[in-house]
N, C-alpha and C positions, 0 to 999 in steps of 0.2 A: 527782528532784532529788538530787543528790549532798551528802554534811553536809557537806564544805566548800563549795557553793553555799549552803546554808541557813546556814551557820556565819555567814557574809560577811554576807547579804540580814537573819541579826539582827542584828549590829551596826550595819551603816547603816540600819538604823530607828528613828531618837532622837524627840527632842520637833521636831526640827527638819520630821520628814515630816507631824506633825498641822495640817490646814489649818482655821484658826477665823474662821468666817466674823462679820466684825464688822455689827451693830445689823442692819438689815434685810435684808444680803444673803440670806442662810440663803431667804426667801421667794424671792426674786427668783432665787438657783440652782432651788429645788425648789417650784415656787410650788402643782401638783399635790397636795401633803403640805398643804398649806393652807386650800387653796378648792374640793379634787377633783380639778379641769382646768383646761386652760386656751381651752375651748372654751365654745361656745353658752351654757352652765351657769354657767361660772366666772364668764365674764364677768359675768352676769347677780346672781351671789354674795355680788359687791362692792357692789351696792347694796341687799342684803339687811343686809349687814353694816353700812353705814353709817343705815342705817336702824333697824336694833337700838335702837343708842343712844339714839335721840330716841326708840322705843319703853322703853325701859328709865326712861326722864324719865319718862314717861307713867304705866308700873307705879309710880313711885315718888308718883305722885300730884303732879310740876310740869312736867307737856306735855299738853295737852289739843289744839296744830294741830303735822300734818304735811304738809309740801309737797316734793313729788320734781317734779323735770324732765329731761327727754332736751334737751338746747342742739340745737343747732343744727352742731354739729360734734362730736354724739355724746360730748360731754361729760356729764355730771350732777352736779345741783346738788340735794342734801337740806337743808331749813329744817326747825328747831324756834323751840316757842318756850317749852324747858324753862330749866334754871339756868342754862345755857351751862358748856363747859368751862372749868373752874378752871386761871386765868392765873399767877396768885401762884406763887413761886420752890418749888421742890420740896425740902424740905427735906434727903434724901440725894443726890439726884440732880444738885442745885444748877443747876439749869436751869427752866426754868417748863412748871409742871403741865402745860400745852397741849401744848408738845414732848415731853413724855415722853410721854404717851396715844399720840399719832400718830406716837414714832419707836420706841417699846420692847415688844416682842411681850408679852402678857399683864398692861399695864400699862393700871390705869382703874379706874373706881368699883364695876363689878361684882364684881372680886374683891376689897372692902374690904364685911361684911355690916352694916357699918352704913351704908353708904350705899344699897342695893341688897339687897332681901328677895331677891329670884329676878332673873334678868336671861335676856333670850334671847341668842340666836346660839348656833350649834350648837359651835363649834370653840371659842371664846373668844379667837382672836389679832384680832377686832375690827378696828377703823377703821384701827390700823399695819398690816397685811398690805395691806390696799387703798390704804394711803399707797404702801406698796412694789412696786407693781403699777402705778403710775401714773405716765405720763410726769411729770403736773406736779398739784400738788394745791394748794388755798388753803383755809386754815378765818379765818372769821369768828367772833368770839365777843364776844357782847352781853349786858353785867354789867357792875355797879355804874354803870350811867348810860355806860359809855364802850363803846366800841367797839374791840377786837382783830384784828390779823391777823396771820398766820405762812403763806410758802409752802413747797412743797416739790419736789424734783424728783427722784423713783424714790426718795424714802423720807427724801432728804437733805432739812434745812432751808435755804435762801436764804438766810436772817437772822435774829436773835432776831424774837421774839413783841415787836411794837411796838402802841403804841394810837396809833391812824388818827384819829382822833374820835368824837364822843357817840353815843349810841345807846337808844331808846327802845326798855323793856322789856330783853326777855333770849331768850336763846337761841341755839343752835349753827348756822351757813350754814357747808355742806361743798362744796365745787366739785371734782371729779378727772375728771380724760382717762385713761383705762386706757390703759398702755402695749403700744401694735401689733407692739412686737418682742418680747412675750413671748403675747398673744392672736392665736391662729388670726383670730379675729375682731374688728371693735370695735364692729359696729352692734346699737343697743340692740333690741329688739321693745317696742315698747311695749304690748301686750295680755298677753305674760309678767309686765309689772311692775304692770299694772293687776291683775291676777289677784292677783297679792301683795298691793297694797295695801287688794283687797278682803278676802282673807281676814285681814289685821289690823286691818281697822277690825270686823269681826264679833266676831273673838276679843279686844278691846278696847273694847268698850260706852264710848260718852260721847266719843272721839277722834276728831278730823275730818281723813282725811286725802285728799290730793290728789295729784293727779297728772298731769303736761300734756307732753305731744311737742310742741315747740316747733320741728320739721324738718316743712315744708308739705306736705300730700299733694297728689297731683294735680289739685285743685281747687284748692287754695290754702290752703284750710284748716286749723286745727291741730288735734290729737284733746286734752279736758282731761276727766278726769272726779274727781267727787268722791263719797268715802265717809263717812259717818258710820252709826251706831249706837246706839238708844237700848235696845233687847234682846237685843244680843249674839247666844247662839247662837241663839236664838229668828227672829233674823231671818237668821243662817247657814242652819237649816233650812229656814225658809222658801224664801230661796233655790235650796237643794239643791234641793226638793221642788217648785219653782213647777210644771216639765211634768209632776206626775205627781198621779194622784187618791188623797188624804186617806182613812182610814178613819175618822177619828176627828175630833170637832168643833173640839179642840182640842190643840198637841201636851203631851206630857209635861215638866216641866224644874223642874229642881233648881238651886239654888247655893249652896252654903256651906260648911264647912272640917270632914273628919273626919281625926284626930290630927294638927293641924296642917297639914294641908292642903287648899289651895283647891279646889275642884272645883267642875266646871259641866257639866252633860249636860242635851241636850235630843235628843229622839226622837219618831219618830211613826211608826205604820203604814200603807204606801201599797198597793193593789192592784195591786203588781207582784210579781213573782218573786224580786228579786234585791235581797240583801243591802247596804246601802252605811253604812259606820262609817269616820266620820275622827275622828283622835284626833290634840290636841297636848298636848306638856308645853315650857312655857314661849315659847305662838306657834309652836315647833317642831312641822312636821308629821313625825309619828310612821309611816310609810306598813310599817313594818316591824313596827308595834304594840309588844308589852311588857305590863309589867306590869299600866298603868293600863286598857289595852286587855280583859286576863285577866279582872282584877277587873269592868268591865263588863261582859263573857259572862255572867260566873259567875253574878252580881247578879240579872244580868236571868233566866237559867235557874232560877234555885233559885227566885226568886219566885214566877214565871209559872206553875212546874211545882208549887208547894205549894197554888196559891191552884187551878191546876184539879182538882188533887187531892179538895182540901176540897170544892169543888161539884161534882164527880161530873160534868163535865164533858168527858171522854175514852170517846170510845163504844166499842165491842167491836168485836174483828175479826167480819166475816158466819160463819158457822158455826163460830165458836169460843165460848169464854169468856173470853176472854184480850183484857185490852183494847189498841188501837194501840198502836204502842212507838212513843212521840215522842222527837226526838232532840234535845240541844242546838242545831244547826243548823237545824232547824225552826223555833222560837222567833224567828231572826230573817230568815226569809225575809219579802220586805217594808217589812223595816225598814231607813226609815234615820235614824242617828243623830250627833252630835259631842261627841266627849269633852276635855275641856280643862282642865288640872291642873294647877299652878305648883309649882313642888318647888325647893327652895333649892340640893339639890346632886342633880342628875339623872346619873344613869350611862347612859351608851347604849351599847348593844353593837350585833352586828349587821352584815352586809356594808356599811354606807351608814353607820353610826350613828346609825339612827335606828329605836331600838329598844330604850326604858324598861327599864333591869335593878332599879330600886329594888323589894325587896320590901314594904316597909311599904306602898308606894303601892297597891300589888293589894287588900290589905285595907281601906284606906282608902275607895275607888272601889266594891268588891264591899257594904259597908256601908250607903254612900251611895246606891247606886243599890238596893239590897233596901228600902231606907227608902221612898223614891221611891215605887217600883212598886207598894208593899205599900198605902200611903196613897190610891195613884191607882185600883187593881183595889176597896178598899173603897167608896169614893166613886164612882165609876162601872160598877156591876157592867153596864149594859149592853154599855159599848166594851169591859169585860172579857171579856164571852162574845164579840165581834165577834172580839176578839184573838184570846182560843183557838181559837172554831172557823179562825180563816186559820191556824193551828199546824197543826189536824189534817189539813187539806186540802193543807197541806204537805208534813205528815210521809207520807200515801198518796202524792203526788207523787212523792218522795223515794223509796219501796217501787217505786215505775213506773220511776220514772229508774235505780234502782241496777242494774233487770233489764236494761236496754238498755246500760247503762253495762257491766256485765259481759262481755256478750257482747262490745265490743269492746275491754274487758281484756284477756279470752283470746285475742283472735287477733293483738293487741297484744304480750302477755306471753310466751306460751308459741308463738307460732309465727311463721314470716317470712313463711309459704304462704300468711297472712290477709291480706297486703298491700293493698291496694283495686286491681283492674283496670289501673284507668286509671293508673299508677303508673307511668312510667317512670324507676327507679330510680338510684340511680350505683353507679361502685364503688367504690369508695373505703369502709371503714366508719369510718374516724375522725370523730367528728361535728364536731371542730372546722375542718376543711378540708371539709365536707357542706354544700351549701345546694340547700333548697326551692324551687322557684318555681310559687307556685301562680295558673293562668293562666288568662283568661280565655275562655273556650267551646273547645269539639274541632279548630277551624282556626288558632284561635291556639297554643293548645296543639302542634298539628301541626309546625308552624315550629320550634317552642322545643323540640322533640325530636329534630328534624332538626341546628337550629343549636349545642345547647351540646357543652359538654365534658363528655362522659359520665363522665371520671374522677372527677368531685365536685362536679355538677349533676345531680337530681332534678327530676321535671317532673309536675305533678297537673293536668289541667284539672278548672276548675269546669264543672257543668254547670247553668249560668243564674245565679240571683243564689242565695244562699243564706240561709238561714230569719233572719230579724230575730229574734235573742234576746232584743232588749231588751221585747219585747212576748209574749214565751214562755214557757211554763215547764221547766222540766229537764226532764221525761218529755218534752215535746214535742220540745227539742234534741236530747236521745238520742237521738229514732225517727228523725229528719234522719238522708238516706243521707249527704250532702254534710260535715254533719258529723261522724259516726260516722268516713265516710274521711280528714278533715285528722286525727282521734285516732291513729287506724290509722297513717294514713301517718308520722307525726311519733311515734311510740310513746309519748306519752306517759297518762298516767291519774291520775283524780282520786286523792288520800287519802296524805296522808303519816302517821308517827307521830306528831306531833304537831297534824295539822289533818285531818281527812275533807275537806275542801273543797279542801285546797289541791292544787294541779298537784306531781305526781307528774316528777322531770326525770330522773330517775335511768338512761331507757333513751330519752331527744333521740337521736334520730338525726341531727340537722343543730342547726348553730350560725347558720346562717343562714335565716331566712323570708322570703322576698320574695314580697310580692303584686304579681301583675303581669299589669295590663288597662289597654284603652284611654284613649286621652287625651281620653275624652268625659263627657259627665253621667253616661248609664251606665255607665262605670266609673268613675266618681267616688262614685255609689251603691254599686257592686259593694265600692270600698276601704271605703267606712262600713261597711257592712256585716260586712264581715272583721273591721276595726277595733273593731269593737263588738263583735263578738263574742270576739277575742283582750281586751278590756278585762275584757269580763264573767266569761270562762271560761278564761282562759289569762294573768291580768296576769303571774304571774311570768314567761313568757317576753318580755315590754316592758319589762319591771324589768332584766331580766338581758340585755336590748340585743341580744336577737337578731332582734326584726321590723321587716322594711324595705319600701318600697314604691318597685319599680321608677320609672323614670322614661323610657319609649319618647319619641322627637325626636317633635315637632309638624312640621316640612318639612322637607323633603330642597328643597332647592338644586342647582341644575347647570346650567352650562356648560360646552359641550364634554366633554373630559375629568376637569374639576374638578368633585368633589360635598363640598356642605358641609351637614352635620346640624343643625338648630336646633330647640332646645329651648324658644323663647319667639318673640313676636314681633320682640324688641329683637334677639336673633339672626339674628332673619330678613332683618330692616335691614340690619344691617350686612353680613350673606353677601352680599347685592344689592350695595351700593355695595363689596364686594372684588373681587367681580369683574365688577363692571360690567352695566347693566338689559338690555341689546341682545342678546338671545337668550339671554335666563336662561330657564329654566324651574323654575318653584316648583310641589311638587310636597305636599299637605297630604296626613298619615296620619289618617286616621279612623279606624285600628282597627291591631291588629298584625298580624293576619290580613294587610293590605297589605304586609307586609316580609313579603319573600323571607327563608330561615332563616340568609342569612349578611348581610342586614343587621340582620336583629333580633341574633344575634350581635354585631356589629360596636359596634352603637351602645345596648343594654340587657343584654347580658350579659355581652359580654368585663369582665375583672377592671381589666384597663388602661383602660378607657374607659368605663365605663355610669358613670351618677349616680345610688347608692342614697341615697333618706333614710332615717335611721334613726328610728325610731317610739320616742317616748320619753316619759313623763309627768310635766310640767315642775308641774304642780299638780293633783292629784289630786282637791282638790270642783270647779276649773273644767271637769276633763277629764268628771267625772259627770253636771254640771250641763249641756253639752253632749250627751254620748251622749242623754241622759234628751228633750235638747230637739230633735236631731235623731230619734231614734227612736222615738219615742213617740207616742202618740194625741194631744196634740194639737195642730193646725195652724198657729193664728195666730203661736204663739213661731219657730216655724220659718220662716215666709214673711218675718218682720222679723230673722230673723237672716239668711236670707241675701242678702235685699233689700238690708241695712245692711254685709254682708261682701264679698259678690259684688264688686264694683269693687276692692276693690284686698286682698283675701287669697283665697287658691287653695285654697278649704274643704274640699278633700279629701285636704288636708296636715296 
């Protein structure tokens, strides 16, 4: 650019080119900056958000009922029945209180600390960002005996805040329609928002809250369920832990405030292998952990590891002197636990934000729970020695697993030559243009090496179902050929600097994983499977959005010349009446081995055409609480889940 170009281009740059976006627009240009997305998530955000509030009545100790609904034109209506929003004239704002909350971004009793000790939502632009997102919104607000209304449309008010008539009791009725021209999508899932409203009647003891899809299912029927709580996380674990066996008669649990703050942990040991800790600060799941997370490790390490100390509790290696070397991650194989901490002014750092920076809180937590465990190992020295010895049978497990684990470090790390066989690779090495698909048996596999595009498709057949983690333990997943090769194939390995446990991403060869089997039980087993075990051993690659599960057509369709692919049977319907029933032939795939390698191309792998879903984990105890119940020993929870799902969700989604 030339300085007389530059010369020009700074003088016509005055106040005149700053564009200021007035009251809610700023949401409504960049609403992503707000809520995330504007997909499946987002959507779903806006009644997390509207929901806060009447939870924040609740901490303040005047909401004791909540009631959430999906309408009937995918609308939602949130009832409280705290103080209700403050109608009276706003003293700088000269407008009433109601309108300012629901038109002014970070405007409401949460950031006033005499109304609100701690409050949730994770962003803080609250119930005005969801006003701003919404074609049309109405709040109801019942106080001082009368009754309130104020509507809104895409953030704007219709009219002052008018009193309609009386109103017995108190509390806030929100009604909004998410607006269709800023969401991918608008239809609600109501087992996403059931999942929510379980987990905050858990982490809020004493509060009854509800929840009803009022849009009929195929029977006719509507889905309502109710939550309450008289033990909190006690019956959180409970929950977590219903499909899995107890070690202990009773679990462990704490609640009460060290330097000024709240804390609550409850834990127990189950005779499984695998680790599971959910941590919130302030209702907010914590899934990236933090401080309060640290201090929990810590707590429970220093304890565990002083009290086997003191009883000589740690046996010797066989022809040494030297006794096992147990390892902080040891301690909590087996375990699982929920930590939940209320912090006045929470900092989250962290790709997602949601990931505790407060230091004080680490010591806090680390305190509280050495107090705990220390009380609990004196009082019951028997489940004490139960505990330690499942440490050391852990910590040998963990010596098995690291030699198995090793050997496919190195042909992971230090070479490409260690590839797995069966690997037909791409070429491409950019792993962000790289995708996996890992396929179901040696003929399907066959096709999908014939059919892709070898510049940046990679092709693994599975060979049968592979090893149920949830029932395993690490040395045993290690010895798995099947699983040794998805490490291999996919470069990656356990242990970062800051975690041994966590997945290692640094050498991902692919940005994309697609599991890809048939459209039948058995492969609807074979994705659990996967699924479960990418949950148990590999979450960060579900976190970080790169695992998808194909989606191959259920019938090919054809007449004459014309062939139409369907994906359901509502598809199938209609391909029939396009082109007419008089020498259709409908043609059902039971496996992908049935497609020829350019139509499984055509209709699962081209980039133009296939239907991936992407695998994402929308609540982390419901996702647990699941794997735990399909995977696990025992029977009866699993035949009434799918008995009760089977009609109308597609459980292998």
């Amino acid at each position: 650019m030339s300085e007389e170009i530059k010369k020009q281009a700074t003088e016509d740059y005055s106040a005149s080119n700053i564009t200021v976006l007035e009251g809610l627009e700023a949401v409504r240009v960049r609403p992503a900056m707000y809520i995330g997305d504007v997909n499946f998530r987002g959507l779903h955000h806006l009644v997390y958000e509207v929901v806060d509030n009447s939870i924040d009545e609740a901490l303040a100790g005047f909401c004791t009922k909540i009631y959430v609904s999906i309408n009937e034109d995918n609308s939602i209506t949130v009832v409280d029945n705290g103080r209700g929003i403050p109608v009276d004239m706003h003293e700088k704002e000269h407008r009433s209180a109601l309108e300012v909350v629901m038109t002014v971004l970070h405007a409401g009793g949460k950031f006033d600390k005499g109304s609100y000790k701690v409050s949730g939502g994770l962003h803080g632009v609250g119930v005005s960002c969801v006003n701003a997102l919404s074609e049309h919104m109405t709040v109801d607000v019942r106080r001082g005996g009368k009754l309130y209304r104020q509507e809104y449309s895409k953030g704007k008010p219709l009219y002052p805040v008018k009193e309609i008539g009386i109103a017995e009791g108190s509390g806030t009725t929100v009604t909004f329609k998410p607006d269709g021209t800023i969401f991918t999508t608008t239809e609600y899932d109501f087992n996403t928002l059931m999942s929510r409203m379980r987990e905050l009647a858990y982490l809020n003891k004493g509060i009854e809250l509800t929840i009803e899809d009022k849009r009929p299912r195929e029977d006719g029927t509507v889905q309502s369920q109710r939550f309450y709580s008289e033990k909190g996380l006690l019956d959180f674990l409970a929950y977590l832990d219903e499909n899995r066996e107890s070690m202990l008669p009773e679990a462990i649990y704490m609640e009460g405030e060290r330097n000024g703050i709240p804390i609550e942990v409850a834990l127990e040991y189950n005779k499984t292998f695998t680790e599971n800790l959910h941590s919130y600060v302030n209702n907010i799941n914590t899934h990236e952990g933090g401080t309060h997370l640290a201090g929990f490790r810590s707590g429970l390490t220093r304890t565990l590891k002083a009290y086997a100390d003191k009883e000589n509790l740690i046996p010797f290696k066989p022809k040494t002197k030297e006794k096992i070397e147990i390892s902080p991650e040891d301690f909590r194989e087996g375990l699982t636990a929920v930590i939940s901490v209320k912090v006045a002014e929470p900092q989250f750092e962290g790709q997602t934000k949601t990931k505790l920076g407060n230091n004080e809180v680490r010591s806090a937590v680390d305190k509280a729970v050495g107090e705990m465990m220390e009380n609990y190992l004196e009082e019951h020295p028997n489940e004490a020695r139960s505990i330690v010895s499942k440490v050391v049978l852990a910590a040998e497990a963990r010596m098995a697993a690291r030699k198995a684990r090793e050997s496919v470090q190195r042909s992971t790390v230090f070479s490409t030559g260690g590839l797995p066989g069966k690997l037909a690779d791409c070429q491409d090495n950019d792993p962000s243009v790289c995708e996996i698909y890992f396929v179901e048996g040696d003929s399907a596999g066959g096709s999908a090496k014939q059919g892709r595009d070898r510049k940046f498709q990679a092709i693994l057949p599975l060979r049968g179902k592979i090893l149920n983690v949830e029932k395993a333990s690490q040395d045993r997943a290690f010895d798995s050929e099947e699983i040794r090769n998805i490490y291999t194939a996919l470069g990656v390995h356990k242990g970062t600097p800051e975690d041994p446990k966590a997945l290692n991403l640094e050498k991902l060869r692919y940005h994309k994983i697609i599991i890809m089997t048939d459209a039948d039980v058995d492969g609807a087993h074979i994705d659990t499977l996967m699924l479960t075990f990418f949950f148990r051993y590999m979450p960060e690659l579900i976190e970080n959005g790169y695992v998808y599960l194909a989606t191959p057509p259920l019938y090919l369709v054809k007449k004459g010349a014309k062939r139409i692919y369907c994906w359901s049977e509502e598809d199938r319907e209609r391909a029939i009446m396009e082109v007419g029933d008089k020498g259709v032939h409908v043609q059902r795939y039971k496996g992908l081995g049935e497609m020829n390698p350019e139509q499984l191309w055509e209709t699962t792998m081209d980039p133009e055409n296939r239907q991936l879903r992407q695998v994402t984990i929308e609540n982390a105890a419901s996702t647990d609480y699941i794997f735990s119940m399909l995977m696990g020993d025992d029977v009866p929870p699993r035949r009434e889940f799918i008995e009760r799902n089977a009609t109308y969700a597609n459980i292998d989604a």
